[in-house]
C-alpha positions as CSV (number, residue, x, y, z in Angstrom):
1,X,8.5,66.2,12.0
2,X,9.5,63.9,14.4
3,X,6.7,61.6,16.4
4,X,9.3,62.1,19.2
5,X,8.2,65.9,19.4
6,X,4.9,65.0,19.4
7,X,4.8,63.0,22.4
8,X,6.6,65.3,24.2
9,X,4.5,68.2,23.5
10,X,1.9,66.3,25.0
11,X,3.5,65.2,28.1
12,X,4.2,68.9,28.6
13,X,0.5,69.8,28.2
14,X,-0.4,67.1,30.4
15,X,2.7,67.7,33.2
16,X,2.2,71.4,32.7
17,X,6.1,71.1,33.2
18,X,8.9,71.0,31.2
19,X,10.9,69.5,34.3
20,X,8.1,67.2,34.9
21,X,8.0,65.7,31.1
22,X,11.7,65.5,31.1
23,X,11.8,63.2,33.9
24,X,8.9,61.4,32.8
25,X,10.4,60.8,29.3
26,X,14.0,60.0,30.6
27,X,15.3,63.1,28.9
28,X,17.2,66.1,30.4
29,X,14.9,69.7,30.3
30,X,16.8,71.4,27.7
31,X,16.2,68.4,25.3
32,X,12.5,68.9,25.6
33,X,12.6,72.6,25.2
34,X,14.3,72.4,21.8
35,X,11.7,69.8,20.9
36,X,9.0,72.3,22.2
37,X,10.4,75.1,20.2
38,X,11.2,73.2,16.8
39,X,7.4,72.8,17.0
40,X,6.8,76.1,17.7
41,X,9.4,77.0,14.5
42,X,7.3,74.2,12.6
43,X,3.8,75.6,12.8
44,X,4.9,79.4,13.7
45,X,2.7,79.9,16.8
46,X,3.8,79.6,20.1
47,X,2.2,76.8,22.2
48,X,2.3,77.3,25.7
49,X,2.2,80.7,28.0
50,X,3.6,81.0,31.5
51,X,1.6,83.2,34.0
52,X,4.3,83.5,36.9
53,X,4.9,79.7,38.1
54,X,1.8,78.3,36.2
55,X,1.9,77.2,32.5
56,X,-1.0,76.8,30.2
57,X,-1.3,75.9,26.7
58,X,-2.4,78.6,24.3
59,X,-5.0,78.4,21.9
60,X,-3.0,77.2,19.0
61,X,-1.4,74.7,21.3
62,X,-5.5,73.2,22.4
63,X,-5.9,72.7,18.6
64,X,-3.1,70.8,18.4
65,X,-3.4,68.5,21.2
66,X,-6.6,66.8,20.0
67,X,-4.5,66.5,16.4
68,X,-1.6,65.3,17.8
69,X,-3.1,62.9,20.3
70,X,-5.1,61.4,17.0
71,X,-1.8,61.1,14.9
72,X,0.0,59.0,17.8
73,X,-3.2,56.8,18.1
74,X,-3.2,55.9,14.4
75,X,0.6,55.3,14.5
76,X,-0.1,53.0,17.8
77,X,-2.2,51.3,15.9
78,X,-0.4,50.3,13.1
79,X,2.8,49.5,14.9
80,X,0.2,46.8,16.9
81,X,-1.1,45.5,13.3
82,X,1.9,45.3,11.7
83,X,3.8,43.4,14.9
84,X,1.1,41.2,15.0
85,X,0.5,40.9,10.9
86,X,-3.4,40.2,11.8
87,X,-4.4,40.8,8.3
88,X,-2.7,39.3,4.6
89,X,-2.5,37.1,2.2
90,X,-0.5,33.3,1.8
91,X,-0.2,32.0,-1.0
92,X,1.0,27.8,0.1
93,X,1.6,25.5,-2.5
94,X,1.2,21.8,-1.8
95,X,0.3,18.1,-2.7
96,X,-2.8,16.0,-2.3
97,X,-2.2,13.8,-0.2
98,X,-0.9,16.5,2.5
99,X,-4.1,18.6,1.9
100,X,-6.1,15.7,2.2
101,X,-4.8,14.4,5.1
102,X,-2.7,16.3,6.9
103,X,-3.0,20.0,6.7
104,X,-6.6,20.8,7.3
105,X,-6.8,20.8,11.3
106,X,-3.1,22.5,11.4
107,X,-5.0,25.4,8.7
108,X,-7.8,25.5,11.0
109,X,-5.9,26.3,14.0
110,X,-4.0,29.0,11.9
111,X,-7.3,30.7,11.3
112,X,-8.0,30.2,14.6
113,X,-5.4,32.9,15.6
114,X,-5.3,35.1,12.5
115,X,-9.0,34.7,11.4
116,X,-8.5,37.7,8.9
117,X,-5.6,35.8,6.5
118,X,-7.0,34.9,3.8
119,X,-4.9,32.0,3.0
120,X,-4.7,30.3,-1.0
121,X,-3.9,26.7,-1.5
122,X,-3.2,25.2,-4.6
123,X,-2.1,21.7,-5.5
124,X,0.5,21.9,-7.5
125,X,3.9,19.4,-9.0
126,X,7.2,19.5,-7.1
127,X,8.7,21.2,-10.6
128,X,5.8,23.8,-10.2
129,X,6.1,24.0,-6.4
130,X,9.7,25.2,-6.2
131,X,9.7,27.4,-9.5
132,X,6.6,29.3,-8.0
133,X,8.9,29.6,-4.8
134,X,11.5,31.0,-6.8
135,X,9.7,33.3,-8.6
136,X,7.8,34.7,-5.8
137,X,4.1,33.6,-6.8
138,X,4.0,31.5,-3.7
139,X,5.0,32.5,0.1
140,X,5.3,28.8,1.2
141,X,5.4,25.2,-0.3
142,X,4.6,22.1,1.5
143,X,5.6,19.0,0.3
144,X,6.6,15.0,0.5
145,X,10.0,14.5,-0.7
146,X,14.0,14.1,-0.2
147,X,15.6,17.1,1.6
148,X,15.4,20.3,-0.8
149,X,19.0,21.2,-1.6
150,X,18.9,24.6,-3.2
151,X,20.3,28.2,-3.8
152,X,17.7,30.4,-3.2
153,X,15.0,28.0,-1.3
154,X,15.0,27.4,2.6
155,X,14.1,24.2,3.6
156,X,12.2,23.3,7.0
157,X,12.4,19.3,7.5
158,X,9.0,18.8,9.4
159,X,9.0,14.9,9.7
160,X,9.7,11.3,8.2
161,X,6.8,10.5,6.4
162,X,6.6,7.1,5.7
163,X,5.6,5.8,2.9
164,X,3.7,2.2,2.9
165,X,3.4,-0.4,-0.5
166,X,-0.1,-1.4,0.3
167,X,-2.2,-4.2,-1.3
168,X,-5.9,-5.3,-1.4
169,X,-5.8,-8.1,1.9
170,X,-6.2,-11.3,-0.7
171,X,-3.2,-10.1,-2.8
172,X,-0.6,-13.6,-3.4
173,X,2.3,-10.9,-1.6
174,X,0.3,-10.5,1.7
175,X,2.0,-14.0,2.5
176,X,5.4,-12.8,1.9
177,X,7.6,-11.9,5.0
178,X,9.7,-9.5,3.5
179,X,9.1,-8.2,-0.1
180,X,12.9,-7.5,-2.1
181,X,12.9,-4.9,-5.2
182,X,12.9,-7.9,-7.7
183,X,9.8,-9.5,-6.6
184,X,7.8,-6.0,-7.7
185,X,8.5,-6.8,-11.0
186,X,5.8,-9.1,-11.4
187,X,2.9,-7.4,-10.4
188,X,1.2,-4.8,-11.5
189,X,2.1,-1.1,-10.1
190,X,-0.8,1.5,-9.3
191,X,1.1,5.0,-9.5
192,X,0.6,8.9,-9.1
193,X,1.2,10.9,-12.1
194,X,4.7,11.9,-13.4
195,X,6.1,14.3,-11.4
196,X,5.0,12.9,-7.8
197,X,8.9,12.2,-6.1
198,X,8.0,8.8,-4.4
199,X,6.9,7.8,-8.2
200,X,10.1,8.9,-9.4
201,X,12.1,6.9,-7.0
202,X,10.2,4.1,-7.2
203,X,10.9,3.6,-10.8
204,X,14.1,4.5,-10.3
205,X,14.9,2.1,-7.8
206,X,13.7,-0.4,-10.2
207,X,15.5,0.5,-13.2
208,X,18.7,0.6,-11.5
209,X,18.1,-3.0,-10.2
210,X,17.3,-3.6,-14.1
211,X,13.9,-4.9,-13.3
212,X,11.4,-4.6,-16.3
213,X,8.2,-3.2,-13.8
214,X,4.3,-2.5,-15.6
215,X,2.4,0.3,-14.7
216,X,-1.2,-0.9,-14.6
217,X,-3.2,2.2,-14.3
218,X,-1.9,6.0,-13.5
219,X,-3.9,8.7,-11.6
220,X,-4.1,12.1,-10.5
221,X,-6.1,11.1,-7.6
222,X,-5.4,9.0,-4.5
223,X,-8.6,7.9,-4.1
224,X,-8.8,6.8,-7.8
225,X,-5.3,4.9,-6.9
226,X,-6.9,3.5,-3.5
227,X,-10.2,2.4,-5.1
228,X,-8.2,0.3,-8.1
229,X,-5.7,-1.0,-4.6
230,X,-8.9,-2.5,-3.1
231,X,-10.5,-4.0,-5.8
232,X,-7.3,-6.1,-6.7
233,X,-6.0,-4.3,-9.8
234,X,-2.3,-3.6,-8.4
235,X,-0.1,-2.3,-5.9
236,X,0.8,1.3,-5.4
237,X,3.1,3.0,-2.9
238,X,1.6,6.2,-0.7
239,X,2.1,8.2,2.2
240,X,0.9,5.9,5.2
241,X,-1.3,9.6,6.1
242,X,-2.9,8.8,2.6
243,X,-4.0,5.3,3.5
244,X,-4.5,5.5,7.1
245,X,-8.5,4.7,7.2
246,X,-8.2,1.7,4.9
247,X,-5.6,-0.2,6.8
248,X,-8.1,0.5,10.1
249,X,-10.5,-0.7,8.5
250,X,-8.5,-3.6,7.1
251,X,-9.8,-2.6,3.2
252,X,-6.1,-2.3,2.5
253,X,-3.1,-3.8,4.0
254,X,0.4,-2.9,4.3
255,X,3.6,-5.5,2.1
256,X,6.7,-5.8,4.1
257,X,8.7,-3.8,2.0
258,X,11.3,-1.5,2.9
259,X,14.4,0.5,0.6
260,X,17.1,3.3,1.7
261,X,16.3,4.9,-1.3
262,X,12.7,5.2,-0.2
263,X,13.2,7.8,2.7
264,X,10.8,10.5,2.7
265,X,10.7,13.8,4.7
266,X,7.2,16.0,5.2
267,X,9.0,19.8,4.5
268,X,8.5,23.4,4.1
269,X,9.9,25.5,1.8
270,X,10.4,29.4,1.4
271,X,12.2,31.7,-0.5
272,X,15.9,32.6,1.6
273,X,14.5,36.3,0.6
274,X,10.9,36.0,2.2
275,X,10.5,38.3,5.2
276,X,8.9,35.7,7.4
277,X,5.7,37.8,9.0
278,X,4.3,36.9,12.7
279,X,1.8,34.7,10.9
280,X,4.2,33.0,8.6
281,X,6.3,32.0,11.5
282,X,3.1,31.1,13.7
283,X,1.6,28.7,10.4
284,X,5.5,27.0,10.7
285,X,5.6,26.7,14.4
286,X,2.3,25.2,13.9
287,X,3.8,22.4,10.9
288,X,6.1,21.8,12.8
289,X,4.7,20.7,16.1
290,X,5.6,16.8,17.0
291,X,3.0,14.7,16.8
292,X,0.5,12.9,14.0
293,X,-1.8,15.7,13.1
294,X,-4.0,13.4,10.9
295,X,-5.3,12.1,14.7
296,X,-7.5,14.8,14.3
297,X,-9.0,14.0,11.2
298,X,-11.0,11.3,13.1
């Protein structure tokens, strides 16, 4: 049974004209008569009686309307939910320094709009990241790294995020006016687990210049990597989002040193095959406003 036949029964019963409801629904008469009587076919009753020029529904027809009326409410209503996707699940994938620093406000604003999404966000590897993508465990990634080249991900470039080789303020390269890829070489290096990109490039900037490099200490945590930074155990290179506080309040400082090869991009990530509800697209709008979100962190 068509929902079509069901509004125009209505406008009938309300009209109390078949002319009437035909030019109210923009159909011609004998359209909404065939509707009429398919309904009429449907249930096996007949649903509305003339008396000379007036036209009344019959009792069948009074049952009806109240049902009818009900069904197109319900149906309203879930074409308005689904348009407007008020209620899920997402299931992001990202790194710490982004959830540390960068995401929270934007998440908040997300709830903000769609306070019944339950959103899940777990820290996870690039390798992990992308695979979970692939696989469909996750509806979203969010991570630090060169642009994402492949098949069956779509990648969203939010912003350059630069990253910054910072030092405690008394360490001998703070004197240094710019800081080349040999000179790293003989100090101690502070770095993220394997796995993190900007480690990865690091070291392989390094070993491509053939420069023998010593890892001092390795961590899963920032703040474990900023703590050992501060107290003069090495150098380590972050996200400048990661950092931020410090170099305000002058705990750490920032080594003039700068590579090609160490050009990062803030990004989103998605399956090509994700149908991309109301809220996904509002949470990417929102990731990808201009400006530096991590502002609002203070």
């Amino acid at each position: 049974m068509d929902l079509i036949y069901l509004r125009s029964f209505l406008e009938v019963a309300r009209c109390q004209s078949f002319t009437k409801a035909a030019e109210n629904l923009g159909y011609v008469q004998s359209s909404v008569t065939a509707q009429i009587q398919k309904l009429e076919n449907e249930y096996g009753v007949v649903l509305f009686e003339r008396y000379g020029r007036t036209m009344r529904l019959t009792s069948a027809g009074e049952q009806l309307r109240g049902m009818f009326e009900k069904i197109l409410e319900i149906y309203d209503d879930s074409k308005r939910l689904i348009s407007r996707q008020a209620k899920g699940n997402l299931e992001i994938g990202t790194i710490e320094s982004l959830m540390g620093f960068y995401l929270p406000p934007l998440l908040h604003r997300f709830l903000q709009s769609f306070p019944d999404f339950n959103l899940q966000v777990k820290e996870l590897d690039r390798s992990d990241m992308l695979q979970s993508i692939r696989s469909g465990i996750l509806d979203m990634g969010i991570l630090i790294d060169h642009p994402i080249v492949d098949d069956d991900i779509e990648t969203t470039i939010i912003r350059q995020e630069p990253l910054v080789l910072v030092a405690n303020p008394f360490h001998p390269l703070c004197s240094a006016d710019a800081i080349g890829v040999q000179e790293l070489g003989s100090h101690n290096l502070i770095v993220t687990q394997l796995g993190c990109p900007y480690r990865a490039a690091l070291e392989r900037l390094l070993e491509q210049n053939g420069i023998a490099y010593h890892i001092h200490s390795e961590f899963g945590t920032l703040e474990a990597i900023k703590q050992c930074v501060g107290f003069g155990l090495g150098i380590a290179l972050l996200p400048h989002i990661s950092v931020k506080r410090e170099l305000t309040e002058q705990r750490l400082v920032t080594l003039p040193f700068n590579h090609s090869d160490i050009t990062f991009f803030t990004q989103i990530v998605h399956h090509k095959k994700k149908w991309l509800s109301p809220a996904f697209r509002h949470l990417i709008e929102l990731l990808a406003e201009p400006g530096d979100v991590s502002d609002s962190l203070h």
